[in-house]
C-alpha positions in Angstrom: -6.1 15.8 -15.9 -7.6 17.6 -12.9 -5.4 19.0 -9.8 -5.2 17.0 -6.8 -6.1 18.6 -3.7 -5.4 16.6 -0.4 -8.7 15.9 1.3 -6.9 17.0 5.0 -10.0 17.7 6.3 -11.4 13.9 5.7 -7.8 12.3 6.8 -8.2 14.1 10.0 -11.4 13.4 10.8 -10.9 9.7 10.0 -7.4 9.6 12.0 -9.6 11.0 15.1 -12.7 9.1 14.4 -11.4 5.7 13.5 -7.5 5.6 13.8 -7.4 6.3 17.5 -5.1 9.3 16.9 -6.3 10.6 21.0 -4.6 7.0 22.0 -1.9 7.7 19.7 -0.7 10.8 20.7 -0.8 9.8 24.9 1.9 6.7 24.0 5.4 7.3 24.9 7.7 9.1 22.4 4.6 10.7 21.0 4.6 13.7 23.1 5.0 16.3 20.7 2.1 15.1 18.3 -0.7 18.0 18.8 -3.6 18.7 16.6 -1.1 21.9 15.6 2.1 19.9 14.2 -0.9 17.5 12.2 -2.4 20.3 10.6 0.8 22.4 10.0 2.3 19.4 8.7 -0.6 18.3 6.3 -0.8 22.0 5.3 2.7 22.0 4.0 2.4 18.7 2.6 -1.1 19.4 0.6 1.1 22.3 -0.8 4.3 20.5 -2.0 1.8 17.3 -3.2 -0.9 19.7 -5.2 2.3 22.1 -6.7 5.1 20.0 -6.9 4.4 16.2 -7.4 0.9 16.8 -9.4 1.6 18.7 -12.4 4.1 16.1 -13.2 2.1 13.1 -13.1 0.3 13.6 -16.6 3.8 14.4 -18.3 5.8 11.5 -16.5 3.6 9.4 -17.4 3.3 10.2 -21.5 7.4 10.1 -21.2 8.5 7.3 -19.2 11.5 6.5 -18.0 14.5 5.7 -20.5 17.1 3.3 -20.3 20.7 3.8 -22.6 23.3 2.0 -21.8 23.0 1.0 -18.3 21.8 4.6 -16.9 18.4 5.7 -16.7 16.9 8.9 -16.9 13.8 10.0 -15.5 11.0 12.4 -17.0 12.0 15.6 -16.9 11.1 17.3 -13.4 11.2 14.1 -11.3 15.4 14.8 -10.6 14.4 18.1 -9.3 11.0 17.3 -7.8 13.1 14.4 -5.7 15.5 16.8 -4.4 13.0 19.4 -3.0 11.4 16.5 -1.8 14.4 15.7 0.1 15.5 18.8 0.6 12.5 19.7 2.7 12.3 16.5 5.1 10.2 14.9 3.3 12.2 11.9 2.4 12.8 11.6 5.8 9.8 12.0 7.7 8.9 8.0 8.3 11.7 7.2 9.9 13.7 7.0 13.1 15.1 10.4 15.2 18.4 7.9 15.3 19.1 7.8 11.5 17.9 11.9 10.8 13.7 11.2 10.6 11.2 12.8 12.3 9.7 9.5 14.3 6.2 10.6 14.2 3.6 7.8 14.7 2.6 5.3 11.7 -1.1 7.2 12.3 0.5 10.6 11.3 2.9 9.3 7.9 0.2 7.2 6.9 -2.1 10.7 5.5 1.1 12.5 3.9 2.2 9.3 2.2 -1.5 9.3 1.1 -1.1 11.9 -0.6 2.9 11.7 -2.3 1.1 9.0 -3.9 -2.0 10.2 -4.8 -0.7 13.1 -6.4 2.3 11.0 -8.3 2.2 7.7 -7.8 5.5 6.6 -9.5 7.1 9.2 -7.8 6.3 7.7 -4.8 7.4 4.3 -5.4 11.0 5.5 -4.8 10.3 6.5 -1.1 8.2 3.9 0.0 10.6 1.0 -1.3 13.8 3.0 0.2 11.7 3.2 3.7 11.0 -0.6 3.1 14.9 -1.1 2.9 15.5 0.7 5.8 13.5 -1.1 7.8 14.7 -4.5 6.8 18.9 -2.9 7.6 17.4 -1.5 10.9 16.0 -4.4 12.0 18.4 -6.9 11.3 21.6 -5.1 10.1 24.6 -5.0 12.2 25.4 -2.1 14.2 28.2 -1.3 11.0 25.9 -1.2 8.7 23.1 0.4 10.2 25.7 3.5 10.7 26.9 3.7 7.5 24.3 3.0 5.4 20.7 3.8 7.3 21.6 8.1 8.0 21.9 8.6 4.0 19.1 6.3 2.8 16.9 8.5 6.0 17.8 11.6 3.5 17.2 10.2 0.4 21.3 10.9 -0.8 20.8 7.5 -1.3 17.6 5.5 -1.9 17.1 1.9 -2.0 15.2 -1.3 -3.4 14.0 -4.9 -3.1 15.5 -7.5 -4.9 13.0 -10.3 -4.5 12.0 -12.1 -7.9 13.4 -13.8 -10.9 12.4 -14.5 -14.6 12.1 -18.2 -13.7 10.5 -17.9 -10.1 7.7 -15.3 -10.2 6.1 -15.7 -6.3 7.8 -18.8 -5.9 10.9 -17.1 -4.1 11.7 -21.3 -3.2 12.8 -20.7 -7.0 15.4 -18.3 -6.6 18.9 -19.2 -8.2 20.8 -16.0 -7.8 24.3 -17.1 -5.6 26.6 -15.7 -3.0 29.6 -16.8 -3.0 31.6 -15.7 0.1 34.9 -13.9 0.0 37.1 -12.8 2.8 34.4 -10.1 4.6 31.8 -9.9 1.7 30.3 -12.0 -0.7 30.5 -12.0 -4.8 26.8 -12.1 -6.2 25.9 -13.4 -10.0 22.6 -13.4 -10.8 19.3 -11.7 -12.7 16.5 -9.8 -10.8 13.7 -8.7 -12.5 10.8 -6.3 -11.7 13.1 -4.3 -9.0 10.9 -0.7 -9.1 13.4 1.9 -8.9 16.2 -0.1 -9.7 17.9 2.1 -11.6 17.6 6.2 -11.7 19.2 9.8 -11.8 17.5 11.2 -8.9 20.0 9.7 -5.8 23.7 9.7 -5.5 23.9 6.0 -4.8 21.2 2.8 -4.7 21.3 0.2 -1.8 20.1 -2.8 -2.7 18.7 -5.7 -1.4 19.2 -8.9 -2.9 18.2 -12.3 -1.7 20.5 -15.3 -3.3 21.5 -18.5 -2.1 25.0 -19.8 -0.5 26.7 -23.0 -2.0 26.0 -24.7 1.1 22.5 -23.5 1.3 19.5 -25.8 1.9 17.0 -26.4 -1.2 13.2 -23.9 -1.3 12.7 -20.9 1.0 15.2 -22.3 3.8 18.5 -21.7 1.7 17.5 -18.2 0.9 19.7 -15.3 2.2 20.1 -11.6 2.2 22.5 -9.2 1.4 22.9 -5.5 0.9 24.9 -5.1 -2.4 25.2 -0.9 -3.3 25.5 0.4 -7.1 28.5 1.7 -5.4 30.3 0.3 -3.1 31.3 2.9 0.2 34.4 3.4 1.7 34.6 3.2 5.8 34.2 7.0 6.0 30.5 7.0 4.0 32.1 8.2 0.6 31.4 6.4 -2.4 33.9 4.0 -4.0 34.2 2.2 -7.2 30.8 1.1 -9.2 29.7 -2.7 -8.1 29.2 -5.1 -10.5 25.2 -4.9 -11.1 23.7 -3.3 -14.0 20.2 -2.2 -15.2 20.1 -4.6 -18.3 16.7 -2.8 -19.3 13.8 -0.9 -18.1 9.9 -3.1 -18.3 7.3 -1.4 -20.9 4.1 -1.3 -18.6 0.8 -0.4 -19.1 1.0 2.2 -16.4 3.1 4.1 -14.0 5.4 4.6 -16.8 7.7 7.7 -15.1 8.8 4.3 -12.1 11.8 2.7 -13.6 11.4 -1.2 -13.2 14.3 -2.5 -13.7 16.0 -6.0 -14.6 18.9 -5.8 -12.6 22.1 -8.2 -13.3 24.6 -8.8 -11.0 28.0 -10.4 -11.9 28.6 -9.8 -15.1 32.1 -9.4 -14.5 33.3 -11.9 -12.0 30.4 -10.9 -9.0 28.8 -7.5 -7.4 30.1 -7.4 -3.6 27.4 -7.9 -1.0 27.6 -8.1 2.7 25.1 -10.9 4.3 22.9 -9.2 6.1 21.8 -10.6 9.6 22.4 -14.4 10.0 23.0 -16.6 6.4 19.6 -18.8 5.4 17.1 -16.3 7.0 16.7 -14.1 4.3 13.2 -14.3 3.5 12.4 -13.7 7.0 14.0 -11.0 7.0 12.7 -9.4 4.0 9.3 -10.3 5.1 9.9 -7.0 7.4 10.5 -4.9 4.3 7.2 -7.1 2.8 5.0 -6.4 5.3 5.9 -2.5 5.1 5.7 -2.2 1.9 2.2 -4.1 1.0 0.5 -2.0 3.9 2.1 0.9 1.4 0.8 -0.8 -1.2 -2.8 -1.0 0.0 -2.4 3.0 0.8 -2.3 3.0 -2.8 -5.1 1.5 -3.7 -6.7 3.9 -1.5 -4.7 7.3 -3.1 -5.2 6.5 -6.5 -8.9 5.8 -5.8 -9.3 9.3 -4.5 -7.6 10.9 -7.4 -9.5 9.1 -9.6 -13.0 10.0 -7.5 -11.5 14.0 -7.5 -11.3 13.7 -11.4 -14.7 12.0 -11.9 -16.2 14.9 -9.7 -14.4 18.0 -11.6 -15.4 16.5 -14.8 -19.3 15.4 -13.6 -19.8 18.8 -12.4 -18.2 20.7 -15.0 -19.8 18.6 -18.0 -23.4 19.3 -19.4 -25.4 16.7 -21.5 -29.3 16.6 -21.4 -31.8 17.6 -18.5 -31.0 15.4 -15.5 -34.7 14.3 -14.5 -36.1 16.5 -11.9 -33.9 19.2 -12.7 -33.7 22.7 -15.1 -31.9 23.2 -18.1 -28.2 23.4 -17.8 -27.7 21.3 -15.1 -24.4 19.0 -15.1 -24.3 15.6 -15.9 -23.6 15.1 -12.0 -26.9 15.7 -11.3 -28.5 12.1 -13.0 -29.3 9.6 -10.8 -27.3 7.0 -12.3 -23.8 9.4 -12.7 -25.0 10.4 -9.0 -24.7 6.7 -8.2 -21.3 6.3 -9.5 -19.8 9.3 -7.6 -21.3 8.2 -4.7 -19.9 4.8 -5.1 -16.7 5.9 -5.2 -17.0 8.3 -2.7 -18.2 5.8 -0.2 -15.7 3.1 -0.8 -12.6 5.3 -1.1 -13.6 6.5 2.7 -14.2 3.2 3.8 -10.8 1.7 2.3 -9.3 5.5 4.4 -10.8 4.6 7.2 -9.6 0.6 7.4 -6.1 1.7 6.6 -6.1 4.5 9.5 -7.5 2.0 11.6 -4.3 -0.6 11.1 -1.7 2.2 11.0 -4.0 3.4 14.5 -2.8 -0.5 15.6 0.5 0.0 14.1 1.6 2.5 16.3 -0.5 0.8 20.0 1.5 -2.2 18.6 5.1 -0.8 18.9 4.8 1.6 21.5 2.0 0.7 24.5 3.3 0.3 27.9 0.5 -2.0 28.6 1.9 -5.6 27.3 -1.7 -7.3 27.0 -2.7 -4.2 24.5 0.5 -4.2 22.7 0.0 -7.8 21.7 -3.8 -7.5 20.9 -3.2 -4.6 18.5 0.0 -6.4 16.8 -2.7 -9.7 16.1 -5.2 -7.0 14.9 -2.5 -5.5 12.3 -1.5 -9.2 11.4 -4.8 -10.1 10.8 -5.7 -6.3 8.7 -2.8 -5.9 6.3 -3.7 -8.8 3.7 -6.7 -6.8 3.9 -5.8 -3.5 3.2 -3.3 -4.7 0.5 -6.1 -6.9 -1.2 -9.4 -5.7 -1.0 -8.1 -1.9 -1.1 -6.4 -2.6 -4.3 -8.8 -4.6 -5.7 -11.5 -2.1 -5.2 -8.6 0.8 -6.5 -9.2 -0.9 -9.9 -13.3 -0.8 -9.6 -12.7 3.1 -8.4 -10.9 3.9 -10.9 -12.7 2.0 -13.9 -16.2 3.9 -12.5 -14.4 7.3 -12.9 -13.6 6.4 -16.8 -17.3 5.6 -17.0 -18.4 8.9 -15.5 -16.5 10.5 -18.1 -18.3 8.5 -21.0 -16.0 8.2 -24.3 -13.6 11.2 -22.9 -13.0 8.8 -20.1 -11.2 6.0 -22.7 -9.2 9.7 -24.1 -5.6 9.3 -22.8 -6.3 13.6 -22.4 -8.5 13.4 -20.2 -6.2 11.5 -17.4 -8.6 9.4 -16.4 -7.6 6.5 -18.1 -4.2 7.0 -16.6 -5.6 6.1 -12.9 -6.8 3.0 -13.9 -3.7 2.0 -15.9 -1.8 2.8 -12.8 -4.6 1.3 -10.2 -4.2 -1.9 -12.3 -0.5 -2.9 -11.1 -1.8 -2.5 -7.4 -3.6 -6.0 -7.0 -0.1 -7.3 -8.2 2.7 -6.6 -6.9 4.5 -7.1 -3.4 2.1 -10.5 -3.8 -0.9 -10.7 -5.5 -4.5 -10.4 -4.1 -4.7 -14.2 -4.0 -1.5 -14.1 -2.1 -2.6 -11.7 0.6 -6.3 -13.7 0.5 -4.6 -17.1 1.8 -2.3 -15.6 3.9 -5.2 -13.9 5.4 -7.1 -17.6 5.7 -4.5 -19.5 6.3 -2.0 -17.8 8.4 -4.3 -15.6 9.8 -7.3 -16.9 10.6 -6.5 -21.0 10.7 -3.9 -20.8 12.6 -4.9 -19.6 15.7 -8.2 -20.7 15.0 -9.7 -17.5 14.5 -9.0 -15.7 17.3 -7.9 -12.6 16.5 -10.6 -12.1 13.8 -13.1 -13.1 17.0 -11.7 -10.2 18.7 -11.9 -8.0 16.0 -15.9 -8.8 15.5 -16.1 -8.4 19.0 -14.4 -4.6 18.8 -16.7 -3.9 15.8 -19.8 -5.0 17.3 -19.5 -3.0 20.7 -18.7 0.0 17.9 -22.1 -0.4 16.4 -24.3 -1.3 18.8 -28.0 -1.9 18.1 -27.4 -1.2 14.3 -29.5 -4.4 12.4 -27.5 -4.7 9.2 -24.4 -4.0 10.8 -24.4 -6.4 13.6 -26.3 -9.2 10.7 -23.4 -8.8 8.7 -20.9 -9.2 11.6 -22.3 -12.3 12.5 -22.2 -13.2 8.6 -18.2 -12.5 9.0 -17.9 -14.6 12.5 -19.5 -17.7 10.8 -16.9 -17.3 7.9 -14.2 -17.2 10.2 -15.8 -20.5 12.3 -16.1 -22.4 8.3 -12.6 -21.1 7.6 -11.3 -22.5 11.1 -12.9 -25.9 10.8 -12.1 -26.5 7.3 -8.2 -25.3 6.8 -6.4 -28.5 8.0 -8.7 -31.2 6.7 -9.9 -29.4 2.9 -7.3 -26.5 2.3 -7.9 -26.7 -1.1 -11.9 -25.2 0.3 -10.8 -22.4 1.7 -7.9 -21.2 -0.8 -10.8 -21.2 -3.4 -12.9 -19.7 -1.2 -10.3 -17.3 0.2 -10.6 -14.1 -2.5 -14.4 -14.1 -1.5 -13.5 -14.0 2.2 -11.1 -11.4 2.1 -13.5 -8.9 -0.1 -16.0 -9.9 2.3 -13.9 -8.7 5.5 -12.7 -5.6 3.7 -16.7 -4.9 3.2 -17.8 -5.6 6.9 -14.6 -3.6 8.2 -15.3 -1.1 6.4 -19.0 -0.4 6.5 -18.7 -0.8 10.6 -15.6 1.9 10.5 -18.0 4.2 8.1 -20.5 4.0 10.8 -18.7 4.8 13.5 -17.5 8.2 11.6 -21.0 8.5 10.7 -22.0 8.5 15.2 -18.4 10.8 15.2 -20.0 12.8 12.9 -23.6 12.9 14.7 -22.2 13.6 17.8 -20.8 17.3 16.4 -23.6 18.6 14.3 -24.6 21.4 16.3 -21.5 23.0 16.3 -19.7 21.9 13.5 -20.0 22.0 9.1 -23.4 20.8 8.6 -22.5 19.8 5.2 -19.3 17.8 5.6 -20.6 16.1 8.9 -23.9 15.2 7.0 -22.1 13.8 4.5 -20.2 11.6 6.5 -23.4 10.4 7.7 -24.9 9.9 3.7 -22.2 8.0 3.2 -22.5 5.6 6.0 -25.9 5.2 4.9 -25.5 4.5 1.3 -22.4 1.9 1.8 -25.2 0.2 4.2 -27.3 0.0 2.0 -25.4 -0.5 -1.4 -22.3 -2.4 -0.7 -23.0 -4.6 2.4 -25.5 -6.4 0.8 -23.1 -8.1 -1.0 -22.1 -9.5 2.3 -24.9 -12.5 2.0 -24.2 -13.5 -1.7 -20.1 -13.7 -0.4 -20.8 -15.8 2.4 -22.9 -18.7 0.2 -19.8 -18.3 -2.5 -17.2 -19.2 0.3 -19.2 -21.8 2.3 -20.6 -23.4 -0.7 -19.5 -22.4 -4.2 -15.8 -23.9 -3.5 -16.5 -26.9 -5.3 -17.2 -25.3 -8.4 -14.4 -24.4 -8.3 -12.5 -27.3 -7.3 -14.3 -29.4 -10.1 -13.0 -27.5 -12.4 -10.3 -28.7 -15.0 -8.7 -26.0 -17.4 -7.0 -28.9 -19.6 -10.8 -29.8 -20.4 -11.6 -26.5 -21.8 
């Protein structure tokens, strides 16, 4: 496996070109963000990702992590690896001055979590579900809680998880049967959880989590669910740690990939009931852990976009390191880079993993005008824009993760399907993206459904809108636009009368925004980019313009055969009966 080496220069380019950083750093409680603090901090962080988290990524994922008994270990070098990680802020950095974080902008964690997980994704997974957690307690947590619990999870002393799922339930959370039963000023929780990602480890003190179960009184589906914070062990008044709860990792999933992230099956109760405390008011628990949701499949989609650069660095070490015949055109000697067709794949992959970067730095861009703008009318237009983006991010950047990382096997030829190589590691991992924290068809209706039916497409409207003033006089650009607005009109029309249309047309429509979002962003890096040739890197800025170009011409095309599938090929899929077959 190759090293990883941060591409800072491209993340700051996009967070300037695309993500609005100039907007950014003028909101309130952003003074302190310069282009100084963003480079020293992506410096540092390049550093500890490249040195620290890298190396370990190959041999975490050949060992796994172990179950015996209840306890889990982690590969070797993770415990210590976690506690540098901690030990220099890192842990930290997301979250609120209040609880011991740095509160920098969503635009500024978004890069350095790009690259924790690019460089070790199941590494990763710990941070990014205990930020998740602490969102969900700050939110909606009593003052109590959010005292004792939120300054130690900030650290990473303690980190924490998501207990959403059940063997029986899968998706369908209105499923769930785990039960609270109260008693006195906490509750007794029985119940299995399964799939719970850093469930169980060696690398924290103490684990908060999560859990969502039902009351006896509780109402029948989603409307009975609560949630409740139930710790591995339980903490006195003063923050020290008390007796062990009753919860247990019964066993650790076998996975195709990210082997070194424990997933655990977590059972509470085995011994009369683990004490939880309700968290927030009792039946609102899946609202409430939509906040944690929401965070986390934004992270998720950053993913996708992180393991699709590692995979594209690999793919380029190994094209331009590897000789095999004359490339046409071209002396003796000459890399395998250099044929057209392995120059096609790498230029694939470097387009869409800069067009899936730039869409994500857009929506963490709107994250951050969202929660802190002055100016109420923009506050609420950039919250509907991040609404309306994140299915999309999660879904399409995922999705095309997979593609990524399946092309960078191929550029390898038969040492690509070699577990030594480490490419086939990327798409083992990449292939768990699409999945979890809800599954691309998940994110696709939410994004026709909730997104774009329900307020009859307005906020996708507005988006076009944006996107067109962005591009201007550009033909494809502005055909493929209108392309998306006519989607958006069928999808609109069609929700409330013929549902089952647009849920079988809804994958197709969310690749298709993804596509158009990201092809409009790549060109307006590609004007960015324009704009500074004289005095800038030639080469980097004339890249950012080849790439425009090729995604243009490569990738939107596709945008025409989408539109037909979702305006017209539903019913052949409706038709359809799999008991026939």
């Amino acid at each position: 496996m190759t090293a990883y080496r941060a591409p800072v220069r491209d993340m700051i380019f996009s967070m300037r070109a695309v993500g609005g950083l100039a907007e950014v750093a003028a909101l309130p409680g952003n003074e302190e963000v310069s282009d100084d603090l963003i480079e020293a901090i992506f410096e540092e962080a390049a550093k500890f990702a490249g040195d620290v988290l890298a190396p370990l990524n190959q041999s975490g994922d050949k060992a796994g992590s172990v179950c015996k008994d209840g306890a889990v270990k982690t590969p070797d070098g993770f415990k210590e690896a976690f506690a540098a990680f901690c030990e220099n802020g890192w842990h930290a950095m997301p979250s609120a001055t209040e609880w011991g974080g740095q509160g920098l902008p969503q635009l500024v964690n978004t890069p350095v979590i790009e690259m924790w997980t690019a460089s070790n994704l199941a590494f990763s997974l710990c941070q990014m579900l205990t930020v998740g957690a602490i969102s969900a307690i700050e939110h909606h947590g009593s003052d109590a809680q959010k005292a004792l619990f939120l300054p130690k999870m900030t650290s990473g002393q303690w980190t924490g998880t998501m207990n959403l799922t059940e063997p029986q339930a899968g998706s369908d959370l209105a499923a769930v049967r785990t039960r609270a039963v109260p008693e006195g000023d906490h509750y007794r929780i029985t119940g299995t959880k399964i799939f719970i990602t850093w469930g169980e480890h060696d690398c924290a003190e103490n684990i908060i989590h999560l859990v969502l179960a039902r009351l006896p009184d509780a109402p029948p589906g989603v409307k009975g669910i609560s949630l409740f914070l139930a710790p591995k062990f339980l903490v006195n008044p003063d923050g020290s740690l008390g007796a062990r709860n009753d919860l247990v990792c019964a066993s650790v999933e076998h996975k195709l990939g990210i082997h070194a992230s424990p997933t655990a099956v977590m059972s509470f109760g085995e011994k009369g009931g683990a004490i939880g405390y309700l968290i927030g008011e009792a039946n609102r628990g899946l609202e409430y852990m939509f906040t944690m949701m929401n965070h986390a499949r934004f992270s998720v989609g950053l993913e996708g976009v992180a393991i699709a650069e590692r995979a594209m660095q690999q793919a380029f070490a190994y094209a331009l390191d590897r000789v095999q015949g004359r490339p046409i055109g071209c002396e003796a000697g000459k890399p395998i880079a250099y044929h057209p067709d392995v120059k096609r794949m790498l230029l694939d992959m470097k387009a869409r993993v800069e067009a899936l970067r730039a869409t994500a730095y857009f929506t963490a861009g709107r994250m951050d005008v969202a929660a802190k703008s002055p100016d109420a009318a923009k506050a609420k237009k950039a919250q509907a824009l991040v609404d309306l983006l994140v299915p999309v991010v999660k879904g399409f950047s995922t999705e095309s993760s997979v593609w990524i990382a399946s092309t960078g096997v191929q550029v390898h030829g038969g040492m690509g399907y070699v577990e030594e190589t480490g490419a086939a590691q990327h798409l083992r991992d990449a292939r768990i993206t699409p999945i979890y924290e809800g599954t691309t068809g998940i994110q696709a209706n939410d994004f026709v459904g909730r997104k774009i039916a329900r307020d009859g497409g307005a906020a996708a409207k507005t988006l076009i809108a944006d996107l067109q003033a962005e591009v201007g006089d550009d033909a494809a650009l502005a055909g493929a636009l209108k392309t998306f607005g006519e989607v958006v009109g069928w999808i609109a029309d069609s929700h409330s009368n013929t549902p089952e249309r647009t849920a079988a047309s809804a994958v197709a429509a969310l690749s298709l925004a993804g596509i158009v979002i990201g092809a409009c962003l790549l060109e307006k890096q590609a004007r960015a980019a324009k704009a500074q040739l004289n005095g800038g890197d030639a080469a980097f800025l004339s890249g950012k313009i080849a790439i425009a170009r090729y995604f243009t011409a490569h990738v939107l095309p596709q945008v025409d055969g989408l539109a037909r599938a979702i305006t017209q090929g539903h019913e052949a899929i409706n038709a359809f009966d799999p008991g026939a077959f």
